[in-house]
C-alpha positions, 0 to 999 in steps of 0.5 A, a space after each residue: 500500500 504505497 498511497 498517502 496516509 490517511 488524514 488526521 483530523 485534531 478534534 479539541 477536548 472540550 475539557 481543555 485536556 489533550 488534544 485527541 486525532 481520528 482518521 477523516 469521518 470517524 466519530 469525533 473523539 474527544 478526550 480520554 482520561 481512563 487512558 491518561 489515568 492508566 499510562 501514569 500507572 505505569 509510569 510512562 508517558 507518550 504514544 507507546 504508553 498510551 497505545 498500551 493503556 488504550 489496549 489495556 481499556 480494550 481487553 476490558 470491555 470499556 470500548 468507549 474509553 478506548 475509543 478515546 485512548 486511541 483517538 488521543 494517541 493518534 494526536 501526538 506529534 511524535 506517534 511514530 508510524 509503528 504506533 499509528 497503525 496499533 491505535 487504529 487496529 484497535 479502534 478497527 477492533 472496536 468498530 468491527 465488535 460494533 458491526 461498523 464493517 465498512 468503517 473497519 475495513 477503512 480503519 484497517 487499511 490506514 492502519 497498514 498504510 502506516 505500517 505494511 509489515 504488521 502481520 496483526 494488520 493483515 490478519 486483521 484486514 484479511 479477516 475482515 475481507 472474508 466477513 463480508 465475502 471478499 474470498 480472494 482478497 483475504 486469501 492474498 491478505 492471509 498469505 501476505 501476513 503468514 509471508 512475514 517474520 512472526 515475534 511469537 506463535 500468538 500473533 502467527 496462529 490467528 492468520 493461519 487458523 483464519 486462511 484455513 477457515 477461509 479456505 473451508 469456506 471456499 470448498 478447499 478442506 484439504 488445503 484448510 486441513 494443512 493449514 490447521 495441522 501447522 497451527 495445532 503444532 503451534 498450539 495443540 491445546 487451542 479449540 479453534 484448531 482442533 475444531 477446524 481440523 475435525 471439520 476439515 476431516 468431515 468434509 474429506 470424508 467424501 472425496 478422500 480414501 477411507 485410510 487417509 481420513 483414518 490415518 488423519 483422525 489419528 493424528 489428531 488424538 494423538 496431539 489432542 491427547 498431548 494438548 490434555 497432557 499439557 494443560 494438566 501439567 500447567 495446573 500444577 505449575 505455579 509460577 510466581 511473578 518477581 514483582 509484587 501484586 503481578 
């Protein structure tokens, strides 16, 4: 995406706070207290802070104050392009969970005009393309992100699980098959997974020879069975955190 970044518009706060940024359209913004409440917490000031406390708003539930904290990051002047793009994919988050899908959508590509290496960015923009049915551009976009470096399994699980889901849709169980068995050795714990290879199993049924689906189900309780293992051996592993209260 090589277009200009979308425009930001300054949106005063009417309680003479912070000056708080949306992207063009969006609902004005005005200031977020929850959130400059929460980055003096930590200690810390600044985008990076901010982007954080914002998330931290979001993982609670409080959309509204999120909103806010997205919309205030995007005001500072010294936001880098790296911290733009994660205040927007969090407010195509919040736009998405309010079915605002047209709005999302716009959210996410300014996002990944800020930022084209984010595989958060694609997953999230690709799985927005196969919501409303745009098949073959969320398969490009899926693949666009699996093509990137991922830093941990928790950001390259959701863009394999989501081109596998696309691809059932799609009448391609097989291909949805490889790409579920690549994510259940990342996590062979995670349900998402295990359900979308059983399906993928199903629908193979069909058109495949009886001892392939046999030798594939297989498989399947075999890593089912080391995912149960493994969650009972995490509940009696207590780890105790270094700092206090944490």
């Amino acid at each position: 995406m090589s277009a200009a970044p979308t425009a930001v518009v300054p949106v005063p706060c009417p309680a003479g706070g912070p000056v708080a940024g949306v992207p063009a359209a969006d609902v004005p913004i005005a200031c977020a207290p929850a959130l400059l409440g929460a980055a003096a917490q930590t200690g810390s000031s600044g985008p990076a802070a901010g982007v954080a406390a914002a998330h931290a708003l979001l993982a609670q539930g409080r959309l509204r104050e999120a909103a806010l904290g997205y919309g205030a990051v995007l005001s500072w002047e010294t936001a880098t392009m790296a911290e733009q793009a994660r205040a927007l994919q969090g407010l195509t988050l919040i736009a998405r969970s309010s079915g605002q899908m047209g709005e999302a959508l716009r959210l996410a590509q300014a996002a990944l005009e800020r930022d084209g290496r984010s595989m958060v960015g694609w997953t999230s923009y690709a799985s927005l393309l196969a919501a409303v049915g745009q098949w073959q551009a969320a398969e490009a976009g899926f693949q666009r992100a699996l093509a990137l470096p991922a830093a941990t399994a928790e950001e390259f699980l959701p863009a394999l699980t989501g081109l596998g889901e696309l691809m059932l849709a799609t009448g391609r169980p097989a291909s949805a098959l490889a790409c579920f068995r690549r994510g259940l050795a990342l996590a062979p714990g995670s349900a998402v997974v295990r359900y979308g290879m059983g399906t993928a199993l199903a629908l193979m049924e069909a058109g495949s020879r009886p001892e392939e689906v046999e030798a594939e189900r297989e498989k399947l309780a075999r890593l089912e069975e080391e995912g149960r293992y493994l969650d009972g051996l995490r509940e009696k592993v207590h780890v105790a955190s270094p700092v206090g209260g944490v």
